[in-house]
N, C-alpha and C positions, 0 to 999 in steps of 0.2 A: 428531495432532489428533483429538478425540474427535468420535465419528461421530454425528447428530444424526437419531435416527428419524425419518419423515416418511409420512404416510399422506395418502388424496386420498380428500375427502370430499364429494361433489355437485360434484364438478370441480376443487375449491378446494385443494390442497397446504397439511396440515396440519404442524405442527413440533409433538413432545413436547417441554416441559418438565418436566428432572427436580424440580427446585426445587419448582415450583408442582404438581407431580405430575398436568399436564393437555397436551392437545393446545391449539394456536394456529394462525389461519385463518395464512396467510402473506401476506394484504392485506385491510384491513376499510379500507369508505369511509364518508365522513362525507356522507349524503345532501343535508344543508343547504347545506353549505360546497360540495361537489362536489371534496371530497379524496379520494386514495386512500393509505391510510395501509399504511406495508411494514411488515413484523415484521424486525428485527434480533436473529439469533439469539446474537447472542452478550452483549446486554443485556438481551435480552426485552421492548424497548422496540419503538414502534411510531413508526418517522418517515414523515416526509410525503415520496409518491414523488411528484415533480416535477422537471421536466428540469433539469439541471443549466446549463448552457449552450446557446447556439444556435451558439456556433462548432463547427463542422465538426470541427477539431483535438480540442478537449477531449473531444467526444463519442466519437472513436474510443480517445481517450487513456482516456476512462471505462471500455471494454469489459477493460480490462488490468489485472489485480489491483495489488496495490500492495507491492511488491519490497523487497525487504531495506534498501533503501538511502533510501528512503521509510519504511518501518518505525521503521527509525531516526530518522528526522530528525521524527516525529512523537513517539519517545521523548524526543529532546532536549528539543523544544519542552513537551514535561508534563512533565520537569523543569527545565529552564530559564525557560520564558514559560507559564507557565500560564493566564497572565489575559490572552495573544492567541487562550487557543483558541477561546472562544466565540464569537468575530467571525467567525473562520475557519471555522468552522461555520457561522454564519447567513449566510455569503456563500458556503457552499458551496466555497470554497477549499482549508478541510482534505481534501480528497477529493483534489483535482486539484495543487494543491503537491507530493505526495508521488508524484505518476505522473510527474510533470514533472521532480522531483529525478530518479527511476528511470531515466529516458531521458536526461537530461544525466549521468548518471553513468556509465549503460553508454557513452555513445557516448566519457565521458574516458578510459573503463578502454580502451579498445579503444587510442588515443592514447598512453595511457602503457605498455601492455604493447610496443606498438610500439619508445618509447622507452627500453623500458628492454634490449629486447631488441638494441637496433644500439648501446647502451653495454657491455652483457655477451652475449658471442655464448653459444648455448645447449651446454652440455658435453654428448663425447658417452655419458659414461659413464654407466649407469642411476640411480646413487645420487645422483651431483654433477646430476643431473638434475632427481629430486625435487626434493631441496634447493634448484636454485635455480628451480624453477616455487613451489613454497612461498614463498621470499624473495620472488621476484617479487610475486607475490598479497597479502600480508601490506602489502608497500610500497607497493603500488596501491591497495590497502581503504585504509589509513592517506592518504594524498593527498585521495581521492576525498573521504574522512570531512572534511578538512582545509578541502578546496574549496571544495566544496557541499552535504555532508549539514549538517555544525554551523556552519547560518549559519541566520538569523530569514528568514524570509519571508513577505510579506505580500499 
């Protein structure tokens, strides 16, 4: 991941754009409105920071970046449903669906590595070891992917 300069200016954490070949504040507010608007550095765009939720759950679920398995299920959905993502975004859902996937997929892997281990006891030899923590992994990614990354969620 490319490392994104940042400099502090009257207090304020600025962000270089290579693109635009300039620094950006990292929150400009709209005085009238009484917004505070973030910088997104990875579009250059500037959303509106406003709480996402008041439940207690989401909020902590927000502090958690959004995990492989989330990742994914946001790629599905830009190529599979592209004309849900905007909803999903203006209800602030694309953000919290994909932490939500993240946590029901660890807690399945945790389940299935279980289950797959009191079906195949673990060899003790180092090789036949690899290979089957490999199998294992690959058969649990693949379930997990099956379950609950590549399904729509609204």
């Amino acid at each position: 991941m490319k490392e994104i300069a940042t400099k502090t200016e009257n207090g304020m954490t600025m962000y270089f754009c290579e693109t635009a070949n300039k620094y950006f504040p990292e929150t400009q507010t709209d005085e009238k409105l009484g917004i505070t608007y973030r910088l997104d550095t990875e579009t250059w765009t500037y959303n509106p920071d406003l709480p996402v939720t008041e439940n207690k759950e989401y909020i902590e679920l927000m502090k958690e970046p959004i995990g492989i398995y989330g990742q994914r299920w946001q790629e599905f959905m830009q190529e599979q449903h592209p004309e849900k993502i905007l909803e999903l975004q203006l209800n602030l859902r694309w953000t919290i669906i994909p932490r939500l996937i993240e946590k029901e997929a660890q807690e399945r892997l945790i389940a299935l590595e279980e289950e797959y281990q009191k079906k195949y006891p673990v060899p003790t030899n180092f090789w036949e070891k690899a290979k089957y923590y490999k199998t294992m992994q690959m058969e649990n990614s693949s379930e997990i992917m099956r379950e609950i990354v590549l399904q729509v969620r609204e």
